[in-house]
CHARMM-style PDB file with segment names, atoms N, HN, CA, C and O in Angstrom:
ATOM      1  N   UNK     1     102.618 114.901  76.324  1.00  0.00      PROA
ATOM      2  CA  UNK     1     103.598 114.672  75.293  1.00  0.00      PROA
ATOM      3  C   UNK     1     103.826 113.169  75.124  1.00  0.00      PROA
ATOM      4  O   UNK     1     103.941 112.408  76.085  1.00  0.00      PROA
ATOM      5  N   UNK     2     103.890 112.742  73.688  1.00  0.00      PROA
ATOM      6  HN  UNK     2     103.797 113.361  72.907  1.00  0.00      PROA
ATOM      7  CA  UNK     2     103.921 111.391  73.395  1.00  0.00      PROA
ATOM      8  C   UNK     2     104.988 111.372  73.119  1.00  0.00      PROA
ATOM      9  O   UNK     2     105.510 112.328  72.544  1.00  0.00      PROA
ATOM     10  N   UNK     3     105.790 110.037  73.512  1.00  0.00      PROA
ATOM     11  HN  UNK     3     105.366 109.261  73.979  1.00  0.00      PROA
ATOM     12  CA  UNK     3     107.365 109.943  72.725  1.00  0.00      PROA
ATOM     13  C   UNK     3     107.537 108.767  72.016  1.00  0.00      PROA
ATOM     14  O   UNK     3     107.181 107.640  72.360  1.00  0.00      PROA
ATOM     15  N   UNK     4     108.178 109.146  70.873  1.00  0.00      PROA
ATOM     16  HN  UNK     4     108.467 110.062  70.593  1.00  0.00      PROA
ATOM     17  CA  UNK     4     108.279 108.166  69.690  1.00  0.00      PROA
ATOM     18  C   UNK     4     109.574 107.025  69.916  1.00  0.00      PROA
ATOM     19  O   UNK     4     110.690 107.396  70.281  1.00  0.00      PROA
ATOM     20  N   UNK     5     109.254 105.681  69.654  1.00  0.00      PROA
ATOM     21  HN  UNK     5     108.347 105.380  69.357  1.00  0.00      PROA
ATOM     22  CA  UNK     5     110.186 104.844  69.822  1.00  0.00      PROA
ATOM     23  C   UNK     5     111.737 105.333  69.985  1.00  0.00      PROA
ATOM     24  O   UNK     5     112.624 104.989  70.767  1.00  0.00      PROA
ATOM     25  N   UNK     6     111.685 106.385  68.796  1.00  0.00      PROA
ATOM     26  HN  UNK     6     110.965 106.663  68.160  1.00  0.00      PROA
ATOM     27  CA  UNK     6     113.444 106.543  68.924  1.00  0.00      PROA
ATOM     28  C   UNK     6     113.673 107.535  70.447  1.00  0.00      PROA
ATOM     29  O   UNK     6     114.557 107.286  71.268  1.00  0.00      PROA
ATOM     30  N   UNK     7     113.074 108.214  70.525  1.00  0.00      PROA
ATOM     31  HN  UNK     7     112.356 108.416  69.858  1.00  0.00      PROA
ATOM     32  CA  UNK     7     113.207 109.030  71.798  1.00  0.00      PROA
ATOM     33  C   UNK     7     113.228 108.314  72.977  1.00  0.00      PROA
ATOM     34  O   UNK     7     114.130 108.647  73.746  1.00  0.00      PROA
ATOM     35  N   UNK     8     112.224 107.096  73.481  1.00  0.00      PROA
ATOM     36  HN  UNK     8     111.491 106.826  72.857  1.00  0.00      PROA
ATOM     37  CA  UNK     8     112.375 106.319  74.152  1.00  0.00      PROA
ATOM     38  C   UNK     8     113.559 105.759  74.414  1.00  0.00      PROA
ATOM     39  O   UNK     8     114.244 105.808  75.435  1.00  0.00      PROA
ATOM     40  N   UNK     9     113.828 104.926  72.823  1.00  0.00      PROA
ATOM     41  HN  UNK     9     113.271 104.887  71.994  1.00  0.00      PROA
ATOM     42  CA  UNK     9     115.201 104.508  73.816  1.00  0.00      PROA
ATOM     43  C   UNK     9     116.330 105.187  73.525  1.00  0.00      PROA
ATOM     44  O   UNK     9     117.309 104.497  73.806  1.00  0.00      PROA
ATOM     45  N   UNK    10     116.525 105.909  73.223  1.00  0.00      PROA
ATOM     46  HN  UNK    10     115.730 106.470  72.995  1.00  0.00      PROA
ATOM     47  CA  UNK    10     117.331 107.491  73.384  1.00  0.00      PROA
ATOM     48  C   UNK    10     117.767 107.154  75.062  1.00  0.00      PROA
ATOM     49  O   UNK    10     118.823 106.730  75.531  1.00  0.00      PROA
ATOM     50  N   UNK    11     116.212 107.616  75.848  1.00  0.00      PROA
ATOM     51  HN  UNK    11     115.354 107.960  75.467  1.00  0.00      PROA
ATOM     52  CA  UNK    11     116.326 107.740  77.668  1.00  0.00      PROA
ATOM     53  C   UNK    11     116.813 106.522  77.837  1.00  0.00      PROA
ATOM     54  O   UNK    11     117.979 106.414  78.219  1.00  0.00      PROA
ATOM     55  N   UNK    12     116.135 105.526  77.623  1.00  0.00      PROA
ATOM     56  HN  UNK    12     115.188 105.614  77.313  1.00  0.00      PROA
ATOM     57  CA  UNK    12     116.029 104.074  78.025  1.00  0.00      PROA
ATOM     58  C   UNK    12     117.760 104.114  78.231  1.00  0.00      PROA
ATOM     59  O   UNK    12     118.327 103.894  79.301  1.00  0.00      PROA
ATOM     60  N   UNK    13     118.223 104.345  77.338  1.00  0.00      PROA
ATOM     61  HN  UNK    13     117.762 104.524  76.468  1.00  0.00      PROA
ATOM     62  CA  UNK    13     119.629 103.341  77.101  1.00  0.00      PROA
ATOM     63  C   UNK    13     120.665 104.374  77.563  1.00  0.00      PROA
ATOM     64  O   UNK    13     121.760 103.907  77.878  1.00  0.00      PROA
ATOM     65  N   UNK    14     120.459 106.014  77.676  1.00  0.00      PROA
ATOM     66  HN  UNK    14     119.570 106.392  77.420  1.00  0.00      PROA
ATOM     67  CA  UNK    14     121.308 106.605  77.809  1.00  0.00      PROA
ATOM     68  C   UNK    14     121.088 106.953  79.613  1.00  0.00      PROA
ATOM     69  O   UNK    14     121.625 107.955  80.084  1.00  0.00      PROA
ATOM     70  N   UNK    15     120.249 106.008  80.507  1.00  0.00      PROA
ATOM     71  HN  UNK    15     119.812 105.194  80.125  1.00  0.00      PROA
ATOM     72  CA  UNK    15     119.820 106.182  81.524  1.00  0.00      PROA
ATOM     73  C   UNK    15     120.896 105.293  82.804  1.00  0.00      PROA
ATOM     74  O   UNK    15     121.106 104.080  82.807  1.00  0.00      PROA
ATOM     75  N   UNK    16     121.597 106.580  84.079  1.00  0.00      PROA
ATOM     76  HN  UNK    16     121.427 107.565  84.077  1.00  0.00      PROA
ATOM     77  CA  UNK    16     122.556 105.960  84.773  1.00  0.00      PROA
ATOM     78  C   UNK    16     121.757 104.432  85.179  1.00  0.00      PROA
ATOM     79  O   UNK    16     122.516 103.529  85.530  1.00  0.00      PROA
ATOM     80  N   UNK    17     120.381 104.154  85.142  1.00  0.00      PROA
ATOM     81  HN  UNK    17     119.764 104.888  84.857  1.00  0.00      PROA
ATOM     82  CA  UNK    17     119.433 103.508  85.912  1.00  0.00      PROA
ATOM     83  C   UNK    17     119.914 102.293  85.216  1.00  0.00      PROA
ATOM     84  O   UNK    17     120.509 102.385  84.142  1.00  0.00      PROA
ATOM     85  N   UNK    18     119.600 100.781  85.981  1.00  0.00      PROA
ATOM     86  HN  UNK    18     119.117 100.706  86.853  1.00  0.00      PROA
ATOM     87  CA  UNK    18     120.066  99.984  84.908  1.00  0.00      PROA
ATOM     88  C   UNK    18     118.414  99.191  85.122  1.00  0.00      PROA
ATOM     89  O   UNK    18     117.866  98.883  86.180  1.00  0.00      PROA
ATOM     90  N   UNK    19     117.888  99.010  83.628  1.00  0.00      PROA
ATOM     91  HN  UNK    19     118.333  99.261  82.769  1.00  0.00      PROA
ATOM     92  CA  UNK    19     116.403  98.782  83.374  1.00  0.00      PROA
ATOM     93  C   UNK    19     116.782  97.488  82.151  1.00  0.00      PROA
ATOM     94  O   UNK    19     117.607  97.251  81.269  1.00  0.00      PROA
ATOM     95  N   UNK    20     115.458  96.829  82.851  1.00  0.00      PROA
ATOM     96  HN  UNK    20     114.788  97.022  83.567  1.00  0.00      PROA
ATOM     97  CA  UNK    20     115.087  95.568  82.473  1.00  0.00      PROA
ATOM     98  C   UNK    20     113.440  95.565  81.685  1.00  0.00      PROA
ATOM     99  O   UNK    20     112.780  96.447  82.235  1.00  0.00      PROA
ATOM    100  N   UNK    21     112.786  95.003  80.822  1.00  0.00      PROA
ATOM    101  HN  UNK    21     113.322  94.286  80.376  1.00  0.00      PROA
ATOM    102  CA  UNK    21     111.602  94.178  80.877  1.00  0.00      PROA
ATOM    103  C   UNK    21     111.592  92.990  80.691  1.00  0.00      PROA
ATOM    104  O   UNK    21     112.551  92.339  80.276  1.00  0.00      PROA
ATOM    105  N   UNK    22     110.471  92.550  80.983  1.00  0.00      PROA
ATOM    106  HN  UNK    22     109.692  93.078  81.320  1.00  0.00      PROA
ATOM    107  CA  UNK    22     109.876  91.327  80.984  1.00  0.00      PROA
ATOM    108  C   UNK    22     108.433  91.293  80.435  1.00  0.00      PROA
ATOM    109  O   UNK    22     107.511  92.030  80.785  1.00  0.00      PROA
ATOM    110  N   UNK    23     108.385  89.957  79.183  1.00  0.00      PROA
ATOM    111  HN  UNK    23     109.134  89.358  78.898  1.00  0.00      PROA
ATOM    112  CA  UNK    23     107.221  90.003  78.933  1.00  0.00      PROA
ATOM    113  C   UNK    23     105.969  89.167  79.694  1.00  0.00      PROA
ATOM    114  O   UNK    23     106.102  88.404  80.651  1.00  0.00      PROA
ATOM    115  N   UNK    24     104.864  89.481  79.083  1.00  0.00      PROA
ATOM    116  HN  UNK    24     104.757  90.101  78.305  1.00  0.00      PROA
ATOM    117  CA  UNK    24     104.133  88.564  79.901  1.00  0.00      PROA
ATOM    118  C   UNK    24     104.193  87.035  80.429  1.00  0.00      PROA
ATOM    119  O   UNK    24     103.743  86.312  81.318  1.00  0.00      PROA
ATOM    120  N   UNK    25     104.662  87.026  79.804  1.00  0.00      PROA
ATOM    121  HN  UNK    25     105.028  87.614  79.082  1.00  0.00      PROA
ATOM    122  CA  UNK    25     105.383  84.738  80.167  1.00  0.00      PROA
ATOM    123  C   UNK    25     106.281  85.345  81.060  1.00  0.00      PROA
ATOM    124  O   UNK    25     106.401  84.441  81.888  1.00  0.00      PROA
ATOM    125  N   UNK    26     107.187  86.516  81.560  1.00  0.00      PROA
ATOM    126  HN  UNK    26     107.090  87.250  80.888  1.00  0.00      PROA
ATOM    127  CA  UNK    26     107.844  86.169  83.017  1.00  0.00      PROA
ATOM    128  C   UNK    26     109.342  86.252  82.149  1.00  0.00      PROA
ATOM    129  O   UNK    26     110.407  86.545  82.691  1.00  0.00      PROA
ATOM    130  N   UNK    27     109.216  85.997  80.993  1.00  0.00      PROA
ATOM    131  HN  UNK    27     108.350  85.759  80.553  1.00  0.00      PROA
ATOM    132  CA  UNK    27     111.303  86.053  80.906  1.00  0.00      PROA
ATOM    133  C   UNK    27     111.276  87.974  80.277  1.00  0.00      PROA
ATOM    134  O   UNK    27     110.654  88.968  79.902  1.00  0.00      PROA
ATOM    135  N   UNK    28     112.388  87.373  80.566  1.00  0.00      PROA
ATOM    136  HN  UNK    28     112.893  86.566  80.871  1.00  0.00      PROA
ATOM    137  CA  UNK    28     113.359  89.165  80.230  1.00  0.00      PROA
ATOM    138  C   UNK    28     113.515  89.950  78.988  1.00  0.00      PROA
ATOM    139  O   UNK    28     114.177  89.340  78.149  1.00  0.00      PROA
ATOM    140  N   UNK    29     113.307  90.543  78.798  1.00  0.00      PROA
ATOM    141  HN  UNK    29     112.769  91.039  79.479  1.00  0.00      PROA
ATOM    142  CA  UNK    29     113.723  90.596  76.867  1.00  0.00      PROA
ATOM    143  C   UNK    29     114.378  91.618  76.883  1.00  0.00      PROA
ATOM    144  O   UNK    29     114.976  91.336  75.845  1.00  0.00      PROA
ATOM    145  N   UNK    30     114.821  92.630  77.173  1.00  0.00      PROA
ATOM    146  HN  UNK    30     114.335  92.859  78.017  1.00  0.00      PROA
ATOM    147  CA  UNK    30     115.461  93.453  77.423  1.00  0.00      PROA
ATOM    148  C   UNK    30     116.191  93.881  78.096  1.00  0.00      PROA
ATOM    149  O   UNK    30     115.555  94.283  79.070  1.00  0.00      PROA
ATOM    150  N   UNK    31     117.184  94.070  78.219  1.00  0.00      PROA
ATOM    151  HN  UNK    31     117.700  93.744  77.428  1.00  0.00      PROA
ATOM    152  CA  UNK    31     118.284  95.150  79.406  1.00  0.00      PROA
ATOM    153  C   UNK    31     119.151  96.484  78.567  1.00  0.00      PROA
ATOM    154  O   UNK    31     119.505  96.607  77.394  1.00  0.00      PROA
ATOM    155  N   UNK    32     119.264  97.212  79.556  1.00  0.00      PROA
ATOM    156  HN  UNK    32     118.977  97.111  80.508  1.00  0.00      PROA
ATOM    157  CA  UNK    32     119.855  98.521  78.643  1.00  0.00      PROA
ATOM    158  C   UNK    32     121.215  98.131  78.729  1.00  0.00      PROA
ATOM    159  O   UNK    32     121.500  96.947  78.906  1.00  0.00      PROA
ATOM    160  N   UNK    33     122.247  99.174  78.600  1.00  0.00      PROA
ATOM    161  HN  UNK    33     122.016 100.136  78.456  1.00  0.00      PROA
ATOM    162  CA  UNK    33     123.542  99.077  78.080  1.00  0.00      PROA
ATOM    163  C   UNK    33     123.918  99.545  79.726  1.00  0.00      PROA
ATOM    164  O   UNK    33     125.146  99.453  79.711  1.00  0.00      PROA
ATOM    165  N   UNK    34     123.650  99.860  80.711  1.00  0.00      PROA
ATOM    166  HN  UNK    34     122.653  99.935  80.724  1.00  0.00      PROA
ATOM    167  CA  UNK    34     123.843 100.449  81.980  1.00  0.00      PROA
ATOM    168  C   UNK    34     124.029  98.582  82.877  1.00  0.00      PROA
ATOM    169  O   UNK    34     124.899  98.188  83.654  1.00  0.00      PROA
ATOM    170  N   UNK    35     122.770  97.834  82.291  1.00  0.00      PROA
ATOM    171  HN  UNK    35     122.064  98.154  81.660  1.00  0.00      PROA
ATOM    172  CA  UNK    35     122.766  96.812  83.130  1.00  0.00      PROA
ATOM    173  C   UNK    35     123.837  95.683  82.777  1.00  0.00      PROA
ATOM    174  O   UNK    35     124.611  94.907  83.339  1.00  0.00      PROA
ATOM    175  N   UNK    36     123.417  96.059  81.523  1.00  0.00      PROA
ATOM    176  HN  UNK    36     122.788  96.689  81.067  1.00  0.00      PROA
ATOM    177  CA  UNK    36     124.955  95.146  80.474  1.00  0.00      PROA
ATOM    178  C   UNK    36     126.338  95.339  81.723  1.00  0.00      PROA
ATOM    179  O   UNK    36     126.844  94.688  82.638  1.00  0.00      PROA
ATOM    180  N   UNK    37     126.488  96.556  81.100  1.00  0.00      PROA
ATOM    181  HN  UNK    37     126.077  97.084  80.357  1.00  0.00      PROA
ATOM    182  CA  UNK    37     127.853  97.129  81.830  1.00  0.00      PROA
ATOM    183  C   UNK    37     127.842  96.872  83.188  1.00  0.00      PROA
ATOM    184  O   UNK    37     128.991  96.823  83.625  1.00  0.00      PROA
ATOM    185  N   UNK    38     126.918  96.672  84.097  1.00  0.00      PROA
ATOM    186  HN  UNK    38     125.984  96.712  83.741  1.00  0.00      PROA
ATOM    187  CA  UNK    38     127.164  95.998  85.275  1.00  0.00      PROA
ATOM    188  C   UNK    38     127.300  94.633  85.816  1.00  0.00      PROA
ATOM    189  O   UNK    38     127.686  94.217  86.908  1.00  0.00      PROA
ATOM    190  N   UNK    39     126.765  93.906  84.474  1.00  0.00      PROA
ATOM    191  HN  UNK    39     126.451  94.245  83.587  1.00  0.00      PROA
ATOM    192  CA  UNK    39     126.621  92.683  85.020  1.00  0.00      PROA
ATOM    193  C   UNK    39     128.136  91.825  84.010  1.00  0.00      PROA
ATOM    194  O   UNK    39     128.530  90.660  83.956  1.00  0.00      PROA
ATOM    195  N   UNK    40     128.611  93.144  83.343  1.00  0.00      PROA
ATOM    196  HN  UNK    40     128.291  94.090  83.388  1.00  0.00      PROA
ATOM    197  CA  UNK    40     129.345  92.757  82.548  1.00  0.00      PROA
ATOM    198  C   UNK    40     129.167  90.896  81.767  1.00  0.00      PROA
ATOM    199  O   UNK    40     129.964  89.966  81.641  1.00  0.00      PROA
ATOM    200  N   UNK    41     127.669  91.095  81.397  1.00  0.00      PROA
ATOM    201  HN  UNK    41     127.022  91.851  81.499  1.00  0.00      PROA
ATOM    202  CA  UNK    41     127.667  89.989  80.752  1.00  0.00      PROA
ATOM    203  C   UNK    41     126.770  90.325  78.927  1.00  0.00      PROA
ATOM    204  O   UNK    41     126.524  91.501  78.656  1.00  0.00      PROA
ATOM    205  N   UNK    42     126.511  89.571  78.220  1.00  0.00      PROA
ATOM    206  HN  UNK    42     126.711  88.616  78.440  1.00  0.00      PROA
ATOM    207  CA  UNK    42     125.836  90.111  77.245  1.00  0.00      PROA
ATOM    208  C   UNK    42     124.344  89.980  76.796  1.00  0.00      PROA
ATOM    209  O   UNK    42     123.798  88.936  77.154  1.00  0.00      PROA
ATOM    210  N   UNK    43     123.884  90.521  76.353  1.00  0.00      PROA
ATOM    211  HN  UNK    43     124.328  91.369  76.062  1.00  0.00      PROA
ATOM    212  CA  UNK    43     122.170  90.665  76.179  1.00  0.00      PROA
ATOM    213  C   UNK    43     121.738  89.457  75.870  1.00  0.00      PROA
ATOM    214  O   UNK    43     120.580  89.153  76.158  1.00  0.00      PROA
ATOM    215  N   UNK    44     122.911  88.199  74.985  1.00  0.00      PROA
ATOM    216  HN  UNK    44     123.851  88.446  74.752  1.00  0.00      PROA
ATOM    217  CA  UNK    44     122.386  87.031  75.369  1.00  0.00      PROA
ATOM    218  C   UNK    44     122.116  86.367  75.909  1.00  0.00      PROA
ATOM    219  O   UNK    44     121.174  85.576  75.958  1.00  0.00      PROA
ATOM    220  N   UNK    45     123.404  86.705  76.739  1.00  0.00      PROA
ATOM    221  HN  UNK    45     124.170  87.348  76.700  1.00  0.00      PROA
ATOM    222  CA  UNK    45     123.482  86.056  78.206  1.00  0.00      PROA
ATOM    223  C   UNK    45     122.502  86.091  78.960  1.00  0.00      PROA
ATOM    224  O   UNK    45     122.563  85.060  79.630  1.00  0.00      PROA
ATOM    225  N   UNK    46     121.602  86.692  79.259  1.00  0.00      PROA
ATOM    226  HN  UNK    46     121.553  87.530  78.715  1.00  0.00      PROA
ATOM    227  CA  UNK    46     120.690  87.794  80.174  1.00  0.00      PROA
ATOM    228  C   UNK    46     119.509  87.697  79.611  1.00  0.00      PROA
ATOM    229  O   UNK    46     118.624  88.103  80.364  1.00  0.00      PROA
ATOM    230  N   UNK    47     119.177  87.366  78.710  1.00  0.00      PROA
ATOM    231  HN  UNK    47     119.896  87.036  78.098  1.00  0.00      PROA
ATOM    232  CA  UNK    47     117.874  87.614  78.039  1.00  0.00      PROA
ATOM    233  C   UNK    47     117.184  85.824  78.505  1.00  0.00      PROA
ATOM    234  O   UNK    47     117.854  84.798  78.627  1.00  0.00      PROA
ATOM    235  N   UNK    48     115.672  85.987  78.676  1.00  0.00      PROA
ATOM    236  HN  UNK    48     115.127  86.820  78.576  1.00  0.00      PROA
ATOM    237  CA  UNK    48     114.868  84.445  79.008  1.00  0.00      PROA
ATOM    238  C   UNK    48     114.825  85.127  80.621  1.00  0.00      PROA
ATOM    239  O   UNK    48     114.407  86.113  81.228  1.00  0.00      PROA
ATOM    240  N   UNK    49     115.793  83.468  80.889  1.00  0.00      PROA
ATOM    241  HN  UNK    49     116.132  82.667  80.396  1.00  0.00      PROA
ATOM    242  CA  UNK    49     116.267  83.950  82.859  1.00  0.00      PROA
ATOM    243  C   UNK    49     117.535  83.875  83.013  1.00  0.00      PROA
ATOM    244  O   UNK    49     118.099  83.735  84.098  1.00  0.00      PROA
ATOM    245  N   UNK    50     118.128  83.975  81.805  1.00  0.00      PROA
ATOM    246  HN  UNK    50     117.669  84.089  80.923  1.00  0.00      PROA
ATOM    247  CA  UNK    50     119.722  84.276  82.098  1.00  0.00      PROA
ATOM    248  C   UNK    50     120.139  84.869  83.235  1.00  0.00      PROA
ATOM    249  O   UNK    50     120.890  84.350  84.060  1.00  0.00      PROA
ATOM    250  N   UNK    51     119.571  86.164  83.307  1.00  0.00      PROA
ATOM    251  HN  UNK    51     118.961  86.586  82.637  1.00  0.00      PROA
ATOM    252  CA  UNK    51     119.714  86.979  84.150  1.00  0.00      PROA
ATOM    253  C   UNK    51     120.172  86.280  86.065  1.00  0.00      PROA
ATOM    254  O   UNK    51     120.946  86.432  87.010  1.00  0.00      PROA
ATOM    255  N   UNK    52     119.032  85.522  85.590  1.00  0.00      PROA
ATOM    256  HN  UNK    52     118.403  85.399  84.822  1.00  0.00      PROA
ATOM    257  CA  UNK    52     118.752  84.536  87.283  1.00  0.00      PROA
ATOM    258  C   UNK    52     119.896  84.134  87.128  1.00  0.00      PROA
ATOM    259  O   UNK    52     120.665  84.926  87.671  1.00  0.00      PROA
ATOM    260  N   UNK    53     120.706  82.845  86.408  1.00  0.00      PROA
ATOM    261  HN  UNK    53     120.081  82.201  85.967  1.00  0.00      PROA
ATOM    262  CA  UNK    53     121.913  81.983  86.493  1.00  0.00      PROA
ATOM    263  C   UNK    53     122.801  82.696  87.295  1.00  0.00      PROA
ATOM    264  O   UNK    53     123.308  82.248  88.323  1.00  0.00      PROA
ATOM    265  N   UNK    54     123.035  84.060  86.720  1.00  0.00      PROA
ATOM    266  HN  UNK    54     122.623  84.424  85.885  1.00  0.00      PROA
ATOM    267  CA  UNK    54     124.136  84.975  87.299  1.00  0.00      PROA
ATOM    268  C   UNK    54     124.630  85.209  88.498  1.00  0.00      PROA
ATOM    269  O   UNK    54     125.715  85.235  89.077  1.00  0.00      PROA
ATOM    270  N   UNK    55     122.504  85.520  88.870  1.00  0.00      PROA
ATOM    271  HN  UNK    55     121.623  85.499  88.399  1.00  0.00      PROA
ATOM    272  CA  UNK    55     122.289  85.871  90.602  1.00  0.00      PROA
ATOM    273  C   UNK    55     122.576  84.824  91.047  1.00  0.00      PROA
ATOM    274  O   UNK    55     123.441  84.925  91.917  1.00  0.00      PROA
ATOM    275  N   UNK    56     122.085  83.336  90.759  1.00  0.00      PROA
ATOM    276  HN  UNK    56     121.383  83.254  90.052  1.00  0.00      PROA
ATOM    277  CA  UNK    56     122.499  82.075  91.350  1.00  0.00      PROA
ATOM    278  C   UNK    56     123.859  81.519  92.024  1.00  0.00      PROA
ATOM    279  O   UNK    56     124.278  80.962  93.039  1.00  0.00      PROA
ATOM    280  N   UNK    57     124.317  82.113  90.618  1.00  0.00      PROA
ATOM    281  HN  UNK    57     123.977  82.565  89.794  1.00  0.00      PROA
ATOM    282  CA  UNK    57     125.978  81.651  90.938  1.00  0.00      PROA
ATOM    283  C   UNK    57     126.940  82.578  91.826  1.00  0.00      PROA
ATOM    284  O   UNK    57     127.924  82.356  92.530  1.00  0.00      PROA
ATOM    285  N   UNK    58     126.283  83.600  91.507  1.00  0.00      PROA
ATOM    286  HN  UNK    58     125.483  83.780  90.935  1.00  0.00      PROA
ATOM    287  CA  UNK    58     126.829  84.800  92.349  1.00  0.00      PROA
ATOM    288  C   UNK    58     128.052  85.142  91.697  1.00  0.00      PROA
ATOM    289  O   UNK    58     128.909  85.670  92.406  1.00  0.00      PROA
ATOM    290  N   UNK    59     128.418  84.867  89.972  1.00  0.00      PROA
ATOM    291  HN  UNK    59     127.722  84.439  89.396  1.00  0.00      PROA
ATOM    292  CA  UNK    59     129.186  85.785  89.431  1.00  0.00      PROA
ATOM    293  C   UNK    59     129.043  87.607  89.151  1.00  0.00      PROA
ATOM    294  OT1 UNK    59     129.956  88.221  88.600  1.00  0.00      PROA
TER     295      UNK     59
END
């Protein structure tokens, strides 16, 4: 069974899991609404290596 973009992120986003990608250059381009909500920061924030600053600072 193949699943079509919308179904994907249907799971993707409605998933307790909190999921990330990264493209081939190594930065982030994505986070779901699970990782959002944990890192309580925003997809701008987070997107590149945002993500890293966070861990850095340890907010």
């Amino acid at each position: 069974m193949e699943l079509d973009l919308r179904q994907y992120k249907l799971i993707v986003e409605s998933s307790p899991n909190m999921i990330w990608r990264a493209g081939t250059d190594g930065k982030c381009n994505y986070f779901n609404q699970t990782w959002l909500k944990f890192t309580n920061r925003t997809i701008e924030q987070e997107l590149g290596y945002g993500w890293a600053a966070c861990i850095a600072c340890g907010d």
